[in-house]
VOKEVO-366719 format. One line per 8 residues: for each residue x, y, z of C-alpha. Coordinates in nm, 2 decimals. Example, Ala and Ser with C-alpha at 12.3 -4.5 7.8 and 13.67 -1.06 7.14 Angstrom:
BEGIN
1.23 -0.45 0.78  1.37 -0.11 0.71
//
This chain:
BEGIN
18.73 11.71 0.66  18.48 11.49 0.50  18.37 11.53 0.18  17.98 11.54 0.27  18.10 11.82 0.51  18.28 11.98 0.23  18.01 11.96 -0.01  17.78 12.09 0.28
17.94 12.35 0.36  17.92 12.50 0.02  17.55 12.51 0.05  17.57 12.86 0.21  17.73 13.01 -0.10  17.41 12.89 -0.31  17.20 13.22 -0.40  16.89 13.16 -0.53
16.82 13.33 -0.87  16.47 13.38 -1.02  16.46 13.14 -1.29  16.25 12.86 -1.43  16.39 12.57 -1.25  16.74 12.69 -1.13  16.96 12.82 -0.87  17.30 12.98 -0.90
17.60 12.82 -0.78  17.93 12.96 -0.66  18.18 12.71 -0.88  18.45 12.51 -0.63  18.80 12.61 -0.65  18.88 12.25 -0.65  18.73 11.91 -0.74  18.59 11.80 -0.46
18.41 11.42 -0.40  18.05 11.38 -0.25  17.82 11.13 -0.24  17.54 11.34 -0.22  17.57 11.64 -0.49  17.41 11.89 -0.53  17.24 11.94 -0.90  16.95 12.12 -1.04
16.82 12.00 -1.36  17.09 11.69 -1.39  17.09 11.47 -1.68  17.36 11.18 -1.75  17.62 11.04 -1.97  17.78 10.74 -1.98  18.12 10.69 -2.14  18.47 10.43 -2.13
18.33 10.32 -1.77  18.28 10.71 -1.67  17.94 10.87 -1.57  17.89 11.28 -1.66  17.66 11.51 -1.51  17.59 11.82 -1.67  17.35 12.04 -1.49  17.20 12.41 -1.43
17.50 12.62 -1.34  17.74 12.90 -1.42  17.86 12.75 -1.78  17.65 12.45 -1.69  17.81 12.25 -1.40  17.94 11.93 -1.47  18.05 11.62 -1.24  18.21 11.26 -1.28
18.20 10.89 -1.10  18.30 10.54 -1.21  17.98 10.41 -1.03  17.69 10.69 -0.98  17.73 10.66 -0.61  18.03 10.90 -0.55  18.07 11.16 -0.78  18.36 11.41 -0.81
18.23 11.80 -0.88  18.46 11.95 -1.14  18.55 12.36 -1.05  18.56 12.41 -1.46  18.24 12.44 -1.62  18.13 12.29 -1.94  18.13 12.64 -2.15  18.41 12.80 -2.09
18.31 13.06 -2.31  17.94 13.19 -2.33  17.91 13.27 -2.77  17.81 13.62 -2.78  17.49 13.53 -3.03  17.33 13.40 -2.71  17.41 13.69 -2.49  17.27 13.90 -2.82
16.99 13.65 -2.87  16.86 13.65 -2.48  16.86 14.03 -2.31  16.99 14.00 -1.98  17.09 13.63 -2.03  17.52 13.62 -1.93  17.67 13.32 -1.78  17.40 13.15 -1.59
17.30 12.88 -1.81  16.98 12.64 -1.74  16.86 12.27 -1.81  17.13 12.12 -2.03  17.08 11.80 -2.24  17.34 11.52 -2.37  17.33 11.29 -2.64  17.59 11.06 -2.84
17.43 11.06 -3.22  17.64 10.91 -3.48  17.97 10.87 -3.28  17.94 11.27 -3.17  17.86 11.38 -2.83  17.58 11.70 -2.83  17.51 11.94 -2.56  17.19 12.14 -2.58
17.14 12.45 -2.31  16.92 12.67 -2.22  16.94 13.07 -2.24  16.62 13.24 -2.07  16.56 13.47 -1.80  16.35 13.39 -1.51  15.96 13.39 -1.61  15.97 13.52 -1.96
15.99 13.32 -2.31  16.22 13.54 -2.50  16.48 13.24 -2.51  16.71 13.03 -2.74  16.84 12.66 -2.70  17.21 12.66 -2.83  17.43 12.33 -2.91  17.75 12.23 -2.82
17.93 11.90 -2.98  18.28 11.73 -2.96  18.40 11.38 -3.03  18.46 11.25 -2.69  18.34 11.39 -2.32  18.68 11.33 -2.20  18.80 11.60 -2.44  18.77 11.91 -2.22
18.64 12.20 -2.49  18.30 12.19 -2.67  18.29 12.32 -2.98  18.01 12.56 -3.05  17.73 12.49 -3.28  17.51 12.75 -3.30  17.14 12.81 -3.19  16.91 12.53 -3.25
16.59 12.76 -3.18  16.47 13.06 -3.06  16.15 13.20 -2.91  16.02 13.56 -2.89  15.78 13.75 -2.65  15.53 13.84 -2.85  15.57 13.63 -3.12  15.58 13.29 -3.01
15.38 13.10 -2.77  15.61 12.88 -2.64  15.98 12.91 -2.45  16.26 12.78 -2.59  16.41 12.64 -2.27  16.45 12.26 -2.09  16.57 12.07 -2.45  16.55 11.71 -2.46
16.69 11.51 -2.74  16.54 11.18 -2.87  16.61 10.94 -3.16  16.31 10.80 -3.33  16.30 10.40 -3.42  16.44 10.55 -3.76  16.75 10.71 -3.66  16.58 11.08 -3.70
16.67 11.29 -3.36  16.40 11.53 -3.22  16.41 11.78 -2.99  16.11 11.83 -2.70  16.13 12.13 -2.52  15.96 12.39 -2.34  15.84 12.54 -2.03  15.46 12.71 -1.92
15.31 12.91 -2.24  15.15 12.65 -2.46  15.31 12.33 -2.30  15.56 12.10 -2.42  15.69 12.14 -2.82  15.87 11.88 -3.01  16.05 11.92 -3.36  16.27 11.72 -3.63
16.61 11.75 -3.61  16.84 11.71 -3.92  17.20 11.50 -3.86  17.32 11.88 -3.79  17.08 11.85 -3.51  16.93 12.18 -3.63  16.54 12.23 -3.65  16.49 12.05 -3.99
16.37 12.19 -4.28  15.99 12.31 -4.30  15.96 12.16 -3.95  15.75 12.38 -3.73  15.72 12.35 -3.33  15.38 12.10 -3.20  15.22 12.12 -2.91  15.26 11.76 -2.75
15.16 11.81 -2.35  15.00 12.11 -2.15  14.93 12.08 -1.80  14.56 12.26 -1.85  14.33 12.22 -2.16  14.32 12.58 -2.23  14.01 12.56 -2.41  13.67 12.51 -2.30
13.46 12.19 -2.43  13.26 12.50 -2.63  13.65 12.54 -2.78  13.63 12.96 -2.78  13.72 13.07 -2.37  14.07 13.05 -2.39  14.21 12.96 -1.96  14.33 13.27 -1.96
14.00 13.43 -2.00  13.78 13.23 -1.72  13.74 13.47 -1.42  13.95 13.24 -1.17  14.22 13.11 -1.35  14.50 12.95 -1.17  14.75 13.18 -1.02  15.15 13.16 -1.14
15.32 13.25 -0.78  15.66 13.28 -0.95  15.60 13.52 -1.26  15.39 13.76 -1.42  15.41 13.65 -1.74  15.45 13.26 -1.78  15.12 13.20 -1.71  14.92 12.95 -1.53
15.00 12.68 -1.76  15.27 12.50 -1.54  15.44 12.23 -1.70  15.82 12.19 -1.79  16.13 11.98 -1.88  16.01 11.74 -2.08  16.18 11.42 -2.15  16.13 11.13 -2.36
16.19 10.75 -2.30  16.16 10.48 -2.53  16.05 10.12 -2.39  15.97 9.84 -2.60  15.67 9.98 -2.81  15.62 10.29 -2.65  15.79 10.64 -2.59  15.68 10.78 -2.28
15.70 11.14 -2.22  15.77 11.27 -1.81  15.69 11.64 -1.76  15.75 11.89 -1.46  15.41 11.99 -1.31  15.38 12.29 -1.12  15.65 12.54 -0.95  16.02 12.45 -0.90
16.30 12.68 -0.73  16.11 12.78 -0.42  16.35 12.55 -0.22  16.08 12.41 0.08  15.82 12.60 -0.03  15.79 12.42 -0.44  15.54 12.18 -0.51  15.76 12.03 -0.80
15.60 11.67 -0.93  15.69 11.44 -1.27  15.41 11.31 -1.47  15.42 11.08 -1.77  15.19 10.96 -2.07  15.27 10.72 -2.36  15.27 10.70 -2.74  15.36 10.45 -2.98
15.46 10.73 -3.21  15.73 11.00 -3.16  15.48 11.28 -3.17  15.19 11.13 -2.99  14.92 11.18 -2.91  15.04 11.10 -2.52  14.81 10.92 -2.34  14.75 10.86 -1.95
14.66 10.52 -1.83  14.29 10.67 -1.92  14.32 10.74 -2.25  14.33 11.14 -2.14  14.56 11.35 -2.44  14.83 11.51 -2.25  14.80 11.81 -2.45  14.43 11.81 -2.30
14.59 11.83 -1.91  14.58 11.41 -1.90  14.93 11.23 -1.73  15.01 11.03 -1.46  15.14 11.16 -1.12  15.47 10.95 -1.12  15.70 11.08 -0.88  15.59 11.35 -0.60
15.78 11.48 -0.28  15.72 11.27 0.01  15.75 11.57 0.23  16.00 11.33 0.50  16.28 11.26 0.22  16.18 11.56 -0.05  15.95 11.90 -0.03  15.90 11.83 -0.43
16.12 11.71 -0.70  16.12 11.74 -1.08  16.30 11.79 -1.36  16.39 11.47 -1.44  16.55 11.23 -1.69  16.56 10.83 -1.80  16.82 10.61 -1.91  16.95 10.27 -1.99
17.26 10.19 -1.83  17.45 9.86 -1.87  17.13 9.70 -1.94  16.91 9.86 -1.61  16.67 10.17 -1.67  16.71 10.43 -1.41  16.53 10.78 -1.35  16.71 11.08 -1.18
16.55 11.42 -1.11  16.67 11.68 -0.87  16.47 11.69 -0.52  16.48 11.95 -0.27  16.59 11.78 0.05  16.38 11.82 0.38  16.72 11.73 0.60  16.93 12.03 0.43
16.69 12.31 0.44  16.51 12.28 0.08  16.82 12.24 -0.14  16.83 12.03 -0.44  17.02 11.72 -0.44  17.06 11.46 -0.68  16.79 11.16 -0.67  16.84 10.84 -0.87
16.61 10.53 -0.90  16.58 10.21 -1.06  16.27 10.22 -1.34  16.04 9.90 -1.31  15.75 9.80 -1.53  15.40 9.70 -1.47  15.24 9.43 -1.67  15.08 9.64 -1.84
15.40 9.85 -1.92  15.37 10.16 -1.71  15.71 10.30 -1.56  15.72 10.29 -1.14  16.00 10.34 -0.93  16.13 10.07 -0.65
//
């Protein structure tokens, strides 16, 4: 049997969960090879001539290819073991872990994940680390940071990590609530000391010009269709890119994890600094509602797609996001495209 039909087959076993942004997956028995894999929330690594996926999945799934075009999904997941702080951290959170990211920072490979439960900000963003992703245990680091109904208006979910043009790492994150939040790391990538969370990107300004009616207090606010207590404010995985002068921030606008029915789409705004402000190609704040549409679906190829990341690999930048494919009944599959540049040094795809 092919492998396409192999890995097509499997698409009846996907349940759909009620999450932020993910799906659960039924993990193969066997590695299997596909050229079209599925992934929600995929971000990439690049190591001795191998590529690594990690993505949303039962202990985060994880995948490998010599050449991003056929990639072989691995039955063992990246956590083999869930810590029990998150499972204490998270009520209800167990082995379904979201939105992974991956970084190498001072000849160490880090893993951040995400521990939430679908539509509510009670959530923490642990860390993983080892010397080498060919090394098949990750060694656990802890909790990087935590959010609390009630407490905090923002969700600690969908981590990014980024290294400033003076070797500090940061952390963006977040998902609906306030918007997007960004913090210094230290070289434990921990929240650094004194650092507290910043509101960098929201999809609405949630003030009025007046600066006193809060969004959530006009009489026709926008309605959340997937929970009760996000909030209208739908923006998500953030991710930040650095070219030439400028970090660019992409955001997920709008509802993921509907399969045909989401209206997933990427926006992105630019700084010269590391924590803004982001500006659109209008000079709109992103924490205002201002970014530019970048990628949407094209309703032939893709319903929506989102969640996205940005790399530079052997000297070409490239984007990949997870769609939901029109030709396989709304799943998410991986997409990948080359990044060019306007002259005037905004990102577009080919």
């Amino acid at each position: 049997m092919k492998a396409k039909t192999i890995m097509w087959s499997l698409l009846a076993l996907i349940v759909s969960v009620s999450a932020a942004g993910q799906q659960r997956r039924h993990t193969p028995k066997e590695p299997f090879v596909t050229d079209t894999p599925m992934v929600h929330d995929p971000v990439m690594a690049f190591e001795d001539s191998t590529y690594y996926i990690f993505a949303t999945g039962m202990g985060i799934q994880q995948m490998t290819s010599n050449d991003r075009k056929n990639w072989t999904v691995l039955p063992e997941p990246a956590m083999s073991v869930i810590p029990q702080w998150a499972m204490d951290s998270v009520p209800g959170f167990r082995i379904h872990v979201w939105a992974p990211d991956v970084i190498n920072y001072h000849g160490k490979w880090w893993l951040a994940y995400s521990c939430s439960t679908f539509g509510r900000n009670g959530s923490a963003i642990g860390l993983l680390s080892k010397r080498s992703l060919s090394f098949p245990v990750w060694d656990d680091e802890g909790c990087i940071v935590t959010s609390r109904e009630g407490r905090d208006n923002w969700n600690a979910i969908d981590p990014n990590f980024v290294i400033d043009d003076n070797d500090n790492p940061w952390l963006v994150w977040g998902s609906f609530w306030d918007g997007i939040q960004l913090a210094r790391l230290d070289t434990t990538m921990h929240i650094a000391a004194g650092e507290k969370p910043r509101t960098i990107a929201r999809r609405y300004n949630l003030t009025d010009p007046d600066g006193k009616k809060t969004l959530s207090t006009n009489p026709n606010p926008p309605k959340n269709p997937t929970s009760d207590f996000a909030g209208p404010n739908a923006i998500e995985a953030p991710f930040i890119f650095k070219h030439n002068d400028y970090y660019y921030l992409f955001v997920s606008w709008d509802y993921c994890c509907q399969g045909s029915k989401s209206n997933y789409r990427v926006a992105v705004g630019r700084s010269k600094t590391i924590d803004g402000p982001y500006l659109d190609p209008d000079g709109k704040d992103m924490r205002d509602g201002g970014g530019m549409l970048f990628l949407e679906g094209d309703k032939k190829n893709f319903e929506a797609a989102g969640h996205c990341a940005a790399y530079t690999f052997n000297g070409e930048d490239i984007f990949i996001c997870h769609g939901y494919s029109v030709a396989h009944g709304g799943a998410s599959i991986l997409i990948q495209r080359p990044i060019l540049w306007t002259s005037d040094g905004w990102p577009k795809l080919n």
